[in-house]
C-alpha positions in Angstrom: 3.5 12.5 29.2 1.8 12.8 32.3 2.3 15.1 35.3 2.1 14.4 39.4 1.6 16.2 42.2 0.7 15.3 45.2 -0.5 17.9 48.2 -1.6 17.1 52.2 1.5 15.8 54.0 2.0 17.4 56.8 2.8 16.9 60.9 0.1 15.3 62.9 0.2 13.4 66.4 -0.4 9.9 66.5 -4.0 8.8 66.2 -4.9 11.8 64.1 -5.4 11.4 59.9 -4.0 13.2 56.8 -5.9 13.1 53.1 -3.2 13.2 50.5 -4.2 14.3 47.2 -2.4 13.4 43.9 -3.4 15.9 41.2 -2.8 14.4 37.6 -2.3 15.9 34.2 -1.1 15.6 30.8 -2.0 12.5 29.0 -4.5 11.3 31.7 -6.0 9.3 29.6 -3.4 6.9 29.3 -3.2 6.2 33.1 -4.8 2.8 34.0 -3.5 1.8 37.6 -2.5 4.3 39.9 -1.2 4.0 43.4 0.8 5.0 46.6 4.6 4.2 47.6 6.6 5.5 50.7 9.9 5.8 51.4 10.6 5.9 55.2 13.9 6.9 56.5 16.7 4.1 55.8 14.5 1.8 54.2 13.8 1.4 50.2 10.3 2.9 48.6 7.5 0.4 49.7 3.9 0.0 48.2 1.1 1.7 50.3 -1.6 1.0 48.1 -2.8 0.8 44.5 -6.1 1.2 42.7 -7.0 -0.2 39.2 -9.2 1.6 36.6 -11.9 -0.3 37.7 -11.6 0.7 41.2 -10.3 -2.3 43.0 -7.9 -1.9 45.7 -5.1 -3.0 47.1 -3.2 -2.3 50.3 0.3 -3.1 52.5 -1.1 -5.1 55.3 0.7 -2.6 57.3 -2.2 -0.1 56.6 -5.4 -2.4 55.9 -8.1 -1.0 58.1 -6.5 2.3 58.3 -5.5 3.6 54.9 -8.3 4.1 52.0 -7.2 4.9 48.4 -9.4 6.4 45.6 -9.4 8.1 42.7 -11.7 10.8 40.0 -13.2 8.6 37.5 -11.6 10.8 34.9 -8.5 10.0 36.6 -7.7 13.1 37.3 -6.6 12.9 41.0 -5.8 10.5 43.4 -6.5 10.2 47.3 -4.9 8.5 50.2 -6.8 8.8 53.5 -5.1 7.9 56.2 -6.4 7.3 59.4 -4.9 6.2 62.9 -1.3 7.3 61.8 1.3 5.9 63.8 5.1 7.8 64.2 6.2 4.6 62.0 3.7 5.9 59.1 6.6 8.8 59.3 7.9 9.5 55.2 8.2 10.9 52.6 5.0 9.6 50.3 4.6 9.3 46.3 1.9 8.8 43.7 2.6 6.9 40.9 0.6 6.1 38.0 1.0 3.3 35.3 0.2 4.0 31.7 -1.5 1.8 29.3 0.7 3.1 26.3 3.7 0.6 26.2 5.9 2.7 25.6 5.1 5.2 28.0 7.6 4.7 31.4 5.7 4.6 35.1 5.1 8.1 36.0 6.0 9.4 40.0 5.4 13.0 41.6 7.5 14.8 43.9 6.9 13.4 46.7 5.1 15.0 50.4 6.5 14.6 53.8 4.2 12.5 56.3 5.2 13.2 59.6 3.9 11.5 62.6 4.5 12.6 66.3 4.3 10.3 69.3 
């Protein structure tokens, strides 16, 4: 099994950045992909932004140009930098990670609060 925790939300003004960190153990070595969701108030969890074991990227268009996601190459952690927050970045963000093992189910942490002040 693997474990998820993710650290760094917090309450910032608008304009300002957060780096959320996503701290992995357990089996890391099953983890290929591993990624971002959000859940903002009222709506269902959304995709921020994913990265692969080789290190490509993918992000919402709602945060391209604002939001950069990395990882350890032991895949031990995660990271989200975000950038230029806006009050409708405002959530409650998750790290999720995908293992290779088929039989292994999609792993999710906690969960931080993201909140952004106008």
């Amino acid at each position: 099994q693997v474990q998820l925790v993710e650290s760094g939300g917090g309450l910032v003004q608008a304009g300002g950045s957060l780096r959320l960190s996503c701290a992995a153990s357990g089996r890391i070595n099953r983890i290929s992909t591993m990624g971002w969701y959000r859940q903002v108030l009222g709506k269902e969890r959304e995709v921020v932004a994913m990265i692969d074991s080789g290190g490509n990227t993918n992000y919402a268009d709602y945060v391209k140009g604002r939001f950069t996601i990395s990882r350890n190459n032991d895949k031990s952690a995660a990271y989200l930098q975000m950038n230029k927050l806006k009050p409708e970045d405002t959530g409650v963000y998750f790290c999720y990670g995908h293992s290779t093992y088929w039989a292994d189910p999609d792993y999710w942490g906690q969960g931080t609060q993201v909140t952004v002040s106008s």
